[in-house]
N, C-alpha and C positions, 0 to 999 in steps of 0.2 A: 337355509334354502336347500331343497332335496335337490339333488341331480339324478334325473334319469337315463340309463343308460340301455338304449336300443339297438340287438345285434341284428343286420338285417342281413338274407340274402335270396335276392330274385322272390321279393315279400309284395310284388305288386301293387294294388293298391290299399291294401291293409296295413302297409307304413302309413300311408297318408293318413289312413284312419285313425290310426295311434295318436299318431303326433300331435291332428288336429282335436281329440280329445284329450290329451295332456293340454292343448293351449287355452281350451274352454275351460278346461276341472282343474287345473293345476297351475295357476297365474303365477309367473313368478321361477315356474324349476328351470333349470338347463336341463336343455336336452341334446346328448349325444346320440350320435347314430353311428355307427360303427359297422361298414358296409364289408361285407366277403367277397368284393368281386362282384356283383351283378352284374348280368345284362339282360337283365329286362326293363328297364327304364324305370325302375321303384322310386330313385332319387329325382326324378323328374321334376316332383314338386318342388322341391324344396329350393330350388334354384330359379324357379317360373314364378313361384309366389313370395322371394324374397324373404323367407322363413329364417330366423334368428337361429340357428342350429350351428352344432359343432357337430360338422364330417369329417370323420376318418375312413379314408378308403384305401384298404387295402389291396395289393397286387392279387392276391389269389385267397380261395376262403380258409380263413387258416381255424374255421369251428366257432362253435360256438363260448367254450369257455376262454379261449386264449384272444378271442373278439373281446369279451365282455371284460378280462383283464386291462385290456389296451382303452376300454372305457373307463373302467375303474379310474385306471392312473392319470386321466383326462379330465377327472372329473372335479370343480372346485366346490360344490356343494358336499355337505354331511346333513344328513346319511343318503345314501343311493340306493335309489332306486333301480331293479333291471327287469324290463319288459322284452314280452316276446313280441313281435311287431301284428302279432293278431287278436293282442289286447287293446280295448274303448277304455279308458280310465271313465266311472262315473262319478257325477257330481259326491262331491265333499269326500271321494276316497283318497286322494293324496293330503289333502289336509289332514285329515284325522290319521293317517300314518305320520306326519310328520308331527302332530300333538302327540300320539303315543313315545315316540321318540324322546321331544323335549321332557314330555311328563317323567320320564325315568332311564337317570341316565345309566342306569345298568342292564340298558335295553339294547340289543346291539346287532340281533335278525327278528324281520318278524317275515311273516306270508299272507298276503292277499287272500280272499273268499274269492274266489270264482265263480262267477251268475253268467250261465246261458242267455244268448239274445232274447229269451222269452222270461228273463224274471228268474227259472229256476237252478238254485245252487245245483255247481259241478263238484264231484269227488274223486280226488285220484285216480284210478285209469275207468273212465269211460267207454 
């Protein structure tokens, strides 16, 4: 089972968006959210819809990579996953990351293709 791990802070409604496309395209992962403090009501959801999630909310933002560590160690799936909370997972992309995975287990990072809302692939700094 992947675990995905989500660093969020004052991410609006584009956590919701995340998560609810992890729960369509990805049956099955855990998903942490690992909150920096917000106060914009990001987490709103996830307590109104009774959303199966693992939150860790922190005192104050302590960044992004010392967030995503405290997901890490949170996490009881292999391998993990970390999303930015302004990423839609599409159909059959977390499975097939997780078939790359089992298919070779000398496989140990890989990285997502990133498609713009209109279909067309993104490449490092746009």
């Amino acid at each position: 089972m992947i675990s995905a791990v989500i660093v969020n802070w004052n991410s609006g409604r584009l956590l919701e968006k995340c998560v609810r496309s992890l729960k369509t395209h990805a049956a099955g992962c855990a998903i942490l959210i690992v909150d920096n403090a917000s106060t914009d009501g990001s987490l709103d959801f996830a307590s109104e819809t009774g959303e199966d999630l693992i939150l860790l909310r922190n005192a104050r933002n302590l960044g992004f990579a010392a967030a995503s560590n405290l997901g890490w160690r949170a996490c009881t799936g292999d391998p993990v996953l970390f999303l930015n909370p302004d990423i839609e997972c599409l159909p059959e992309s977390v499975s097939r990351l997780a078939e790359a995975f089992a298919g070779d287990p000398d496989l140990w990072a890989a990285g997502g293709r990133l498609v713009s809302p209109s279909g067309k692939p993104q490449t490092g700094f746009n």
